[in-house]
VEXVO-213862 format. One line per field, with one value per residue (C-alpha): residue in three letters; residue number from 1; z negated, x negated, y negated. Coordinates in nm, 2 decimals, decimal comma, padded with zeros to 4 digits. Each point is the difference from the previous one (the first is absolute). Layout:
code <- c(ALA / ...);
pos <- c(NUM / ...);
up <- c(Z / ...);
east <- c(X / ...);
north <- c(Y / ...);
// end
This chain:
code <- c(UNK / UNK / UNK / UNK / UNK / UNK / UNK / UNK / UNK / UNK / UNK / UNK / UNK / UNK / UNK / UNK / UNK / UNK / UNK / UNK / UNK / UNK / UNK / UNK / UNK / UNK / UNK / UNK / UNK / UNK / UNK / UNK / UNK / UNK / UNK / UNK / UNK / UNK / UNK / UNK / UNK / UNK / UNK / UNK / UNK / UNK / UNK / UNK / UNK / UNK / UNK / UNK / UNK / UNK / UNK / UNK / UNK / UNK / UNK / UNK / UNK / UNK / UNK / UNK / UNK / UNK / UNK / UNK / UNK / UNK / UNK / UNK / UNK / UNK / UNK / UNK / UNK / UNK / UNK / UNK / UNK / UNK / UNK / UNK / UNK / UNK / UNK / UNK / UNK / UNK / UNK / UNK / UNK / UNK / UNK / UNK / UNK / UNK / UNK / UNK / UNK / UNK / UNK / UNK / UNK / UNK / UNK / UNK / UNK / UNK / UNK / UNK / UNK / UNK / UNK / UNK / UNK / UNK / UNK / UNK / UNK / UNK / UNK / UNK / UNK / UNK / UNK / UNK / UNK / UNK / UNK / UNK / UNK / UNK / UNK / UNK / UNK / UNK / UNK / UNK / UNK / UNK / UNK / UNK / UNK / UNK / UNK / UNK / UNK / UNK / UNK / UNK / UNK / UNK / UNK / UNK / UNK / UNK / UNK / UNK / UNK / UNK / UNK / UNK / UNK / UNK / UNK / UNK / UNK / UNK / UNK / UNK / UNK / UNK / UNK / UNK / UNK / UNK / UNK / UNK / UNK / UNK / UNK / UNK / UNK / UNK / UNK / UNK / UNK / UNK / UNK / UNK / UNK / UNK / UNK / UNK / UNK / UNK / UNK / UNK / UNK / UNK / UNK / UNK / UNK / UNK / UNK / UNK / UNK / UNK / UNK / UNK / UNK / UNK / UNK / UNK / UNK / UNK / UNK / UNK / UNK / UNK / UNK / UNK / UNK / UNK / UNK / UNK / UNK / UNK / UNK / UNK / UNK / UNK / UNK / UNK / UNK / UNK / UNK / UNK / UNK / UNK / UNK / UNK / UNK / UNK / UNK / UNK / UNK / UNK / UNK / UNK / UNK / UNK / UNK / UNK / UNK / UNK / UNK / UNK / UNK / UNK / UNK / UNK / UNK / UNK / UNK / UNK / UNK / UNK / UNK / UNK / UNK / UNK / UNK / UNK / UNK / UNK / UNK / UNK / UNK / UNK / UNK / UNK / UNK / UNK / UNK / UNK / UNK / UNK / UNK / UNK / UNK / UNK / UNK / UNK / UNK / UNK / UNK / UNK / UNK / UNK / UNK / UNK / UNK / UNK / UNK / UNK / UNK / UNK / UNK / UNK / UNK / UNK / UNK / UNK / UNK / UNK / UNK / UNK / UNK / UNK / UNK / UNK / UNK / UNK / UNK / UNK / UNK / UNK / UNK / UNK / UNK / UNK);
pos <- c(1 / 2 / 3 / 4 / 5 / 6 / 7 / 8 / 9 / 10 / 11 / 12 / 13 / 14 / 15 / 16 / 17 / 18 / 19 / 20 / 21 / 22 / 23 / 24 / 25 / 26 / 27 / 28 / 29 / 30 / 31 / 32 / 33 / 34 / 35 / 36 / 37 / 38 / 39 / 40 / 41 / 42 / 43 / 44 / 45 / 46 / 47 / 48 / 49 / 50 / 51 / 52 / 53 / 54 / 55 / 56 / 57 / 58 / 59 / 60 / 61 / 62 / 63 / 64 / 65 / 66 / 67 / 68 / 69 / 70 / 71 / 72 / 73 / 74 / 75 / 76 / 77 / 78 / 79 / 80 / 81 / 82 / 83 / 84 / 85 / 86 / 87 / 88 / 89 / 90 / 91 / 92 / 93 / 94 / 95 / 96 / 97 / 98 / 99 / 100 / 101 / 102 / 103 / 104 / 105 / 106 / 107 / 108 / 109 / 110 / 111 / 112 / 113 / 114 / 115 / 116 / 117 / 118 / 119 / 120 / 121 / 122 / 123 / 124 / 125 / 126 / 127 / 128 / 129 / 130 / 131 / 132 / 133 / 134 / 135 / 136 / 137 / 138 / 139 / 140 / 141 / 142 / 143 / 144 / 145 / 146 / 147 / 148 / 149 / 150 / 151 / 152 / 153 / 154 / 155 / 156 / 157 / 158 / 159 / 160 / 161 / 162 / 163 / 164 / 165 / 166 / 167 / 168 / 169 / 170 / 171 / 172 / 173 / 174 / 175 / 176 / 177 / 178 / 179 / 180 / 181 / 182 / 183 / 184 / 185 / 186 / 187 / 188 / 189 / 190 / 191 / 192 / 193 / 194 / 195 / 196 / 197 / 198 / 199 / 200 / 201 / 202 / 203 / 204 / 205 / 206 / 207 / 208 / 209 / 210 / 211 / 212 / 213 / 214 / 215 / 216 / 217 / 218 / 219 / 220 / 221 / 222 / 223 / 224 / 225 / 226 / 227 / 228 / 229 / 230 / 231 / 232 / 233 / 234 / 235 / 236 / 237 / 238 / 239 / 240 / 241 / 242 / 243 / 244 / 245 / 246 / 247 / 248 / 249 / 250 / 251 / 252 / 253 / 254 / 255 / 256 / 257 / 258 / 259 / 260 / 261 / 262 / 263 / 264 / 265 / 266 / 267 / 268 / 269 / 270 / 271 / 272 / 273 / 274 / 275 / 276 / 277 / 278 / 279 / 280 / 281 / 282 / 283 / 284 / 285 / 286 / 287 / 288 / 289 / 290 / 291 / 292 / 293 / 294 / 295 / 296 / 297 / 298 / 299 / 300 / 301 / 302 / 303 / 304 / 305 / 306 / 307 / 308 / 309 / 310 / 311 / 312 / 313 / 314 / 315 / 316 / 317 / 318 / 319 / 320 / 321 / 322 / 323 / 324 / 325 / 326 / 327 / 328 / 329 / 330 / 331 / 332 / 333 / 334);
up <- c(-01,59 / 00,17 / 00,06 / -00,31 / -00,14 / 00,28 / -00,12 / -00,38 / 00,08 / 00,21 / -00,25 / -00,30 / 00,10 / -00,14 / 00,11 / -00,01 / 00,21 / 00,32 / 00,01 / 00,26 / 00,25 / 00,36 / -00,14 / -00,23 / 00,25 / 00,24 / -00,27 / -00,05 / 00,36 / 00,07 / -00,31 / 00,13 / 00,37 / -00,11 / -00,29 / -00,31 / -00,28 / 00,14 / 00,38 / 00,23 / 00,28 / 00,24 / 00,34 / 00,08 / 00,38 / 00,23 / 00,36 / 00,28 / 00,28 / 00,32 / 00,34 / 00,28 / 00,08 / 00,39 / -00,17 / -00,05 / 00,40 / -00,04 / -00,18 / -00,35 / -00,19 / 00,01 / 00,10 / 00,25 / -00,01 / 00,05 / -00,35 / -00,14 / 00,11 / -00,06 / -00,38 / 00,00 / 00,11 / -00,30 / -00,24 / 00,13 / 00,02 / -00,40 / 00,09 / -00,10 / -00,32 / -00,10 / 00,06 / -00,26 / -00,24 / 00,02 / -00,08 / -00,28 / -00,20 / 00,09 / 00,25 / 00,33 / 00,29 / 00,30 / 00,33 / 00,21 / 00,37 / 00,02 / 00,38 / 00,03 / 00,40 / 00,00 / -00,06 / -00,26 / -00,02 / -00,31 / -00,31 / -00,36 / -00,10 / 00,26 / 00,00 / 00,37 / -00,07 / 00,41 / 00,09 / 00,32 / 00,07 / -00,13 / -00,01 / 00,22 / 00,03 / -00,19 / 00,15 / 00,23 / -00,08 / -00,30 / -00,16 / -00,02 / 00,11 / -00,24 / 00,04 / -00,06 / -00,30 / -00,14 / 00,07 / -00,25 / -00,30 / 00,08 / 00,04 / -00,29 / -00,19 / 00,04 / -00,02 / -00,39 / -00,05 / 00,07 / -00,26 / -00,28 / 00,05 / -00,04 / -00,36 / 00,10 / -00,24 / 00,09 / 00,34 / 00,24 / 00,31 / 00,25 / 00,33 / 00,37 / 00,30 / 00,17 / 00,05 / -00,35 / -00,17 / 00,27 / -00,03 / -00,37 / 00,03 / 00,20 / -00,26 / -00,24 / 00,22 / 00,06 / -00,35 / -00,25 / 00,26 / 00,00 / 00,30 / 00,15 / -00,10 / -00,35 / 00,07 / 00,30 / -00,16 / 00,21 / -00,02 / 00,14 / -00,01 / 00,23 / 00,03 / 00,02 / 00,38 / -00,03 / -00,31 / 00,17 / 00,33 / -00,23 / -00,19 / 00,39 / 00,10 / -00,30 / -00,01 / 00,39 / -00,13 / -00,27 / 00,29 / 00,22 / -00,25 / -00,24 / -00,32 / -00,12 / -00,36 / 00,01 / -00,15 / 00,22 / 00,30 / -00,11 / -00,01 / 00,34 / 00,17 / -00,15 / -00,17 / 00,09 / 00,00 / -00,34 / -00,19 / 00,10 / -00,10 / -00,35 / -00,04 / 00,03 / -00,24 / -00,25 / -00,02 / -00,01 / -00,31 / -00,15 / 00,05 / -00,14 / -00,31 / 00,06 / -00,07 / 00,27 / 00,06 / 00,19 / 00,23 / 00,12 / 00,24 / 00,26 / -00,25 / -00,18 / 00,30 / 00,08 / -00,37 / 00,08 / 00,25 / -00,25 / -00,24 / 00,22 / 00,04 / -00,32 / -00,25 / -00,36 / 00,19 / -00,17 / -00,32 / 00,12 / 00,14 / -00,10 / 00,18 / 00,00 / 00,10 / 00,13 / 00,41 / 00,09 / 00,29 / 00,03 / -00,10 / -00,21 / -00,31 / 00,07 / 00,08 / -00,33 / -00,09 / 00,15 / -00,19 / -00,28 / -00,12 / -00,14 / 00,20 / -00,21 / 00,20 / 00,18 / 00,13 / 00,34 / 00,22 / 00,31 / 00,13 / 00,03 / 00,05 / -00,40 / -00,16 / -00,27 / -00,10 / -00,05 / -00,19 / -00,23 / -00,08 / -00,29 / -00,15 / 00,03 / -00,18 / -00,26 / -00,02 / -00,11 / -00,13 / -00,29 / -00,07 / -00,01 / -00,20 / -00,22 / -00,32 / -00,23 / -00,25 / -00,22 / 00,09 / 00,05 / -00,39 / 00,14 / -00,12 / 00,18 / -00,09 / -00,25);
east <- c(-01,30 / -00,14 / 00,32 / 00,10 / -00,36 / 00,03 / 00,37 / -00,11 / -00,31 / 00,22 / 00,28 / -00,24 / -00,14 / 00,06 / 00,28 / 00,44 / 00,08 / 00,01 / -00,10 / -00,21 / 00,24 / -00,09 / -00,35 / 00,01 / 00,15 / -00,27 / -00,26 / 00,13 / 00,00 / -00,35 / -00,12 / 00,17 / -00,11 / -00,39 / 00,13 / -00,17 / 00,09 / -00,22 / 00,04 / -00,22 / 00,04 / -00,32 / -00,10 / 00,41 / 00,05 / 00,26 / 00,03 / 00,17 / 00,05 / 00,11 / 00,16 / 00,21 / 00,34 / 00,16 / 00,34 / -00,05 / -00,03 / 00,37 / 00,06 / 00,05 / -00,26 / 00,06 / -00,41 / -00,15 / -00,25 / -00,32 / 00,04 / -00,12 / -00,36 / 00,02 / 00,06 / -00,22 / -00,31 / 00,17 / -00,05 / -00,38 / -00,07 / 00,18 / 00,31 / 00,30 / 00,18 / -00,12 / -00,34 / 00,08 / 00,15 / -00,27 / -00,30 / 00,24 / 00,03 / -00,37 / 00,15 / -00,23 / 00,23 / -00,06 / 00,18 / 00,09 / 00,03 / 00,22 / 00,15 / -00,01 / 00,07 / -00,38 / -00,33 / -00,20 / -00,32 / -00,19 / 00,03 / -00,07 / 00,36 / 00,10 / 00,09 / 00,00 / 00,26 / 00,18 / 00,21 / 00,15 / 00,08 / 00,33 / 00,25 / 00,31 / 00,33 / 00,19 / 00,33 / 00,00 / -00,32 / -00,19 / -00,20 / -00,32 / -00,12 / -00,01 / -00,43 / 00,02 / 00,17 / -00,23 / -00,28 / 00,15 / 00,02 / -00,36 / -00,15 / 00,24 / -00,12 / -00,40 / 00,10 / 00,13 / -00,30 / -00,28 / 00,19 / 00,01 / -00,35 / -00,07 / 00,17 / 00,36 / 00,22 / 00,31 / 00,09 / 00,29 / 00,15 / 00,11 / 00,04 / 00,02 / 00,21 / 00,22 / 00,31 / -00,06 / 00,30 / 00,18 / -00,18 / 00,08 / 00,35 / -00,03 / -00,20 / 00,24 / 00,29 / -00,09 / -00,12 / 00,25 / 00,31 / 00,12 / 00,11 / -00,22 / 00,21 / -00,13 / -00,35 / -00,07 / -00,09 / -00,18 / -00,35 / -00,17 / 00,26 / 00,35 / 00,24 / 00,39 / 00,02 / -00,38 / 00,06 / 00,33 / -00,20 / -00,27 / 00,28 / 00,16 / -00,35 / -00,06 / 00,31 / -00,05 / -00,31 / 00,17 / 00,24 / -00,29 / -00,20 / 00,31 / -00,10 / -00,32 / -00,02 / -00,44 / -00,20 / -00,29 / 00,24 / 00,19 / -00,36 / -00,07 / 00,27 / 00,07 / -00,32 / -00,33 / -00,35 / -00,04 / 00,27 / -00,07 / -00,38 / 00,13 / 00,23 / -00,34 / -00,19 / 00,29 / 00,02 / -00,38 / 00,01 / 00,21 / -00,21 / -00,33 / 00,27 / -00,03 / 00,27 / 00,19 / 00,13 / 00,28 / 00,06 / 00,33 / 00,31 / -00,24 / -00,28 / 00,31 / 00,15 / -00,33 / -00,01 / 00,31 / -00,16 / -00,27 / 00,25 / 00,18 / -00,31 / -00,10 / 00,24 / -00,24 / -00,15 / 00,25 / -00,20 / -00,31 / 00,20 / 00,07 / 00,26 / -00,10 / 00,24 / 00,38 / -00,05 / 00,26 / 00,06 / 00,32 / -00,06 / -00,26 / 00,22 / 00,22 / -00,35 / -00,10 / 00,34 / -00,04 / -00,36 / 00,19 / -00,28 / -00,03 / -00,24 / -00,25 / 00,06 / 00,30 / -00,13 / 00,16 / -00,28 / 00,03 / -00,38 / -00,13 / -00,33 / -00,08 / 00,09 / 00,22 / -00,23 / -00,27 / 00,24 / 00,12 / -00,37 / -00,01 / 00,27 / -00,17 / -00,33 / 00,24 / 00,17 / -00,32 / -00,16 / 00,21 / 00,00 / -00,35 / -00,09 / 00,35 / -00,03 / 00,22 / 00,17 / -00,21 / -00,32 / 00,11 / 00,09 / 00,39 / 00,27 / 00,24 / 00,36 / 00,14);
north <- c(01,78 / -00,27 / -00,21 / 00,01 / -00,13 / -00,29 / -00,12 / 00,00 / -00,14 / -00,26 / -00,01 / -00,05 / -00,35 / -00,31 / -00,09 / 00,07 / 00,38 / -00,05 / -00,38 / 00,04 / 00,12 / 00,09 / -00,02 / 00,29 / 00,22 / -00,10 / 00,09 / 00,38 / 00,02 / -00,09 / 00,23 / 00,26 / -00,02 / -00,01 / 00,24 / -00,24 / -00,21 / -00,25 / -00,05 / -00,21 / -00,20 / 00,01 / -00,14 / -00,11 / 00,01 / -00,12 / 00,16 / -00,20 / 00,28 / -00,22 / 00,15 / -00,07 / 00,14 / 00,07 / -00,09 / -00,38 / 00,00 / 00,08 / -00,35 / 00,09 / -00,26 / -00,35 / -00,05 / 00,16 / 00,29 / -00,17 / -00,15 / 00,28 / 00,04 / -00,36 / 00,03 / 00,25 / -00,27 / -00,21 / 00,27 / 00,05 / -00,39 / 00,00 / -00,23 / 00,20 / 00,03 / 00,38 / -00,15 / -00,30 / 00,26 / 00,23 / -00,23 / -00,19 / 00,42 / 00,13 / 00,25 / 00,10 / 00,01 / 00,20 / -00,01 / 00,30 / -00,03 / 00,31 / -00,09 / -00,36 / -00,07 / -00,19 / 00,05 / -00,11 / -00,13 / 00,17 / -00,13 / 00,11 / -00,03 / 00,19 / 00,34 / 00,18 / 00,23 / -00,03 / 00,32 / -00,26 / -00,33 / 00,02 / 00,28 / 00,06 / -00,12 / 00,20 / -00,14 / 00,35 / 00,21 / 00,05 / -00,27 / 00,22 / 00,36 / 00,24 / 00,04 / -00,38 / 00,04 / 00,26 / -00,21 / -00,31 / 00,21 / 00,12 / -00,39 / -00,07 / 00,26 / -00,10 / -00,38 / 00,07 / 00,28 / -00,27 / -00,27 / 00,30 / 00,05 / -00,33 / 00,05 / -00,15 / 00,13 / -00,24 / -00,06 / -00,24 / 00,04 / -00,27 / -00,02 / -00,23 / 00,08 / -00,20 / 00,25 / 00,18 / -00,11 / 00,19 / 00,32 / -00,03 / -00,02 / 00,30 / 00,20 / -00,10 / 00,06 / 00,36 / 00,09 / -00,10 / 00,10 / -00,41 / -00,19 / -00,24 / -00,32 / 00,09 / 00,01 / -00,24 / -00,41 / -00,28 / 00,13 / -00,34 / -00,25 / 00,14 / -00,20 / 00,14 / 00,04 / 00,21 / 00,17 / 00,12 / 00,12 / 00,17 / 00,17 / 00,10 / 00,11 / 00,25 / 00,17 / 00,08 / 00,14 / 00,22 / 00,08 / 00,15 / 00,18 / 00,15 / 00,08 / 00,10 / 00,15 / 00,10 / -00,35 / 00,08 / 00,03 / -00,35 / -00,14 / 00,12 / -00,08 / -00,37 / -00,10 / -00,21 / 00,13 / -00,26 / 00,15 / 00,39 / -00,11 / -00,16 / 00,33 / 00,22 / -00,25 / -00,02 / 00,41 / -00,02 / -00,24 / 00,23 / 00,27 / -00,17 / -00,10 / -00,38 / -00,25 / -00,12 / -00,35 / 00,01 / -00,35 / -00,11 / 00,14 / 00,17 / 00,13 / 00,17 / 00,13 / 00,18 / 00,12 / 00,12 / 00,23 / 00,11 / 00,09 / 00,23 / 00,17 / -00,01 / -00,09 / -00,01 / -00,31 / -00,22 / 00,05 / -00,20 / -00,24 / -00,39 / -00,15 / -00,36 / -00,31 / 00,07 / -00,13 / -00,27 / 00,29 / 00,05 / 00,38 / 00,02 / -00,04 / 00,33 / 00,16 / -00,07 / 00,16 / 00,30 / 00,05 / -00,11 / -00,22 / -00,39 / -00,17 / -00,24 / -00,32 / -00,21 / -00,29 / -00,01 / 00,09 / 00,16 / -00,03 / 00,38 / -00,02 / 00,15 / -00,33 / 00,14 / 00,27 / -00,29 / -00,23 / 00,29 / 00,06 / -00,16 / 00,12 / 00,35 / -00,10 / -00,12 / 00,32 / 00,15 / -00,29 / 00,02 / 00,36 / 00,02 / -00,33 / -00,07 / 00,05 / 00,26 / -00,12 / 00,29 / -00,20 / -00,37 / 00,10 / -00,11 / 00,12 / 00,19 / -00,05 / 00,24);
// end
């Protein structure tokens, strides 16, 4: 059986049992994704998907909404942090322009992915139509089939949109059946009296939509056109049996979504820093998981799955190059 050939193979290094830690675990889990003793790590790829929401018109972000098209032209012009992270690890970035309220000129880091500029307010109608929706997982789908075929076997999600936190909340509000207090946190930078209004705002949201129970529904009704596009790409990964890196607050809250639909996603998936996001960490409860990194970041954009990077070569850096104590001529203790 392959796992236990990975965890001797893992547990027969040189070195105590379990000395490794989070590394070893990381190891069987990449052997048993690309089902090997000796997993590879090819072509790494991070894809920012970037769009525009109708609820930060309702005053929910402490910046307003034309910062997002605007850190989109930092992406494309390299100034951001995800750019800096990227080029230090080696991994191509690729931004999506999933419903950005601008247009882009073309550019070669650009991905022209536009269902609309920007979704609806879902204060008092649905975020998205149901068409629209449809049409994310499709350009999410193809956006993750070209990387594969470029021979991608490990892939990271981030995201832009000013409003996003909010639609979050909501995702992860509806889904694990908690009350928006719990899941709403300062997204850009709220102070009391705004986080306090964003908290007012959301519940009259709740209010007007009751519950909803179906993911695809939940995405519909409070999500952006970049996070239904990342839900399509994430499923997709899984499909094509990739890794997925799994960002911060908003990147999980999408996951979430994804894991609804398909819950045997939560095998491929590396969870990679623990968001300052004031809900991120009973997110990462709920999937019951340890994520690799807490550093305090609360960026989006991809930036933890590019910091934890190198952990994950690691991870199968030493399973495949470690000596065992059988050939180091070690020995192991009695």
């Amino acid at each position: 059986m392959l796992r236990d050939k990975l965890q001797h193979k893992i547990d027969f290094k040189t070195k105590p049992l379990g000395a490794l830690g989070a590394l070893e675990k990381l190891a069987l889990q990449i052997g048993l994704i690309q089902n090997t003793e000796s997993p590879t790590l090819q072509n790494p790829s991070i894809l920012v998907f970037a769009g525009d929401h109708g609820i930060a018109n309702e005053g929910v972000s402490a910046y307003p909404q034309e910062v997002t098209f605007q850190m989109v032209m930092n992406f494309l012009n390299g100034g951001a942090a995800i750019n800096v992270f990227s080029a230090q690890h080696n991994i191509e970035l690729k931004v999506v322009d999933a419903g950005v309220n601008y247009d882009f000129p073309a550019n070669e880091k650009l991905i022209d992915s536009k269902i609309s500029h920007g979704t609806k307010s879902f204060l008092n109608q649905k975020a998205m139509t149901a068409f629209q929706l449809e049409q994310c997982f499709e350009k999410g789908k193809e956006i993750v089939t070209t990387q594969y075929q470029n021979s991608c076997n490990v892939i990271g999600f981030g995201e832009m949109g000013i409003g996003n936190t909010s639609s979050a909340s909501m995702l992860m509000s509806s889904l694990c059946n908690l009350p928006i207090e719990e899941c709403v946190g300062r997204g850009t930078g709220l102070n009391d009296t705004q986080l306090s209004n964003k908290i007012s705002i959301l519940k009259q949201a709740k209010e007007y939509h009751g519950p909803i129970e179906d993911p695809k529904l939940v995405l519909q009704t409070f999500g952006g056109f970049e996070m239904a596009q990342m839900c399509g790409a994430m499923l997709a990964a899984f499909e094509k049996n990739m890794l997925i890196l799994v960002d911060g607050f908003i990147a999980s809250s999408v996951f979430l979504v994804a894991c609804k639909i398909n819950p045997s996603i939560i095998n491929n998936a590396v969870f990679c820093h623990l968001s300052d996001e004031y809900g991120h960490k009973l997110l990462m409860s709920h999937f019951a998981v340890e994520p690799l990194l807490k550093l305090n970041m609360r960026l989006g954009e991809g930036t933890g799955c590019a910091v934890a990077y190198p952990i994950i070569e690691s991870a199968v850096a030493f399973l495949n190059e470690m000596a065992s104590f059988e050939s180091a001529g070690v020995s192991n203790k009695g």
